[in-house]
N, C-alpha and C positions, 0 to 999 in steps of 0.2 A: 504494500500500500504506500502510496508516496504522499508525501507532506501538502496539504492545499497552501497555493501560494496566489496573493492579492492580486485584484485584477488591477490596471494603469491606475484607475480612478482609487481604488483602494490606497495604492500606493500614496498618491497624492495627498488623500486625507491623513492618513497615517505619517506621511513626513511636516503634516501641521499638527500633529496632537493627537487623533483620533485614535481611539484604538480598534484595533482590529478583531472576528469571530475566535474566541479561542480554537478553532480547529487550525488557525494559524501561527498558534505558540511556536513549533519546530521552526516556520522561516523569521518570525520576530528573533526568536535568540540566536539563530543566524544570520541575522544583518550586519551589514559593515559600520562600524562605528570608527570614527576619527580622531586621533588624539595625537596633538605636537606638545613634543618634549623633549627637550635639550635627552642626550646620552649621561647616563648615569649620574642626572638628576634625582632630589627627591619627587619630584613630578614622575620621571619613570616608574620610579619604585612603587610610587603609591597604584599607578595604571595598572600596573604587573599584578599587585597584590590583590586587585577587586577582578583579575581574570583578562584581564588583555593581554594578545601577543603581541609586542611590540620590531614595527621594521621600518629599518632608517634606510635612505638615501641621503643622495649630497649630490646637490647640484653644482658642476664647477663653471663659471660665466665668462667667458673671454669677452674681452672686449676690445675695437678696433677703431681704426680713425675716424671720425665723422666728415666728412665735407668732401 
């Protein structure tokens, strides 16, 4: 049996507050959640601790003549 997942409009009211039929618990605790946090911060730590996995990038920006 596979998870029911929101329809567009579901979604939409759901990313303003609304909460969604509990037959969709499985896709809400799997939604993507976002969180910036400097590296081995106390900010990390705390994200870590209430169950997020934390993945960093780094953007490097070159930058060149104007005119």
């Amino acid at each position: 049996m596979t998870a029911a997942k929101p329809s567009l409009w579901q979604r939409i009211a759901y990313a303003y507050g609304k909460r969604l039929p509990d037959s969709m618990r499985t896709w809400v605790a799997e939604d993507l959640a976002v969180v910036t946090t400097a590296p081995a911060s106390t900010s990390q730590k705390n994200v870590q601790r209430i169950g997020f996995q934390l993945l960093y990038t780094r953007a490097v920006l070159v930058g060149g003549e104007v005119g």
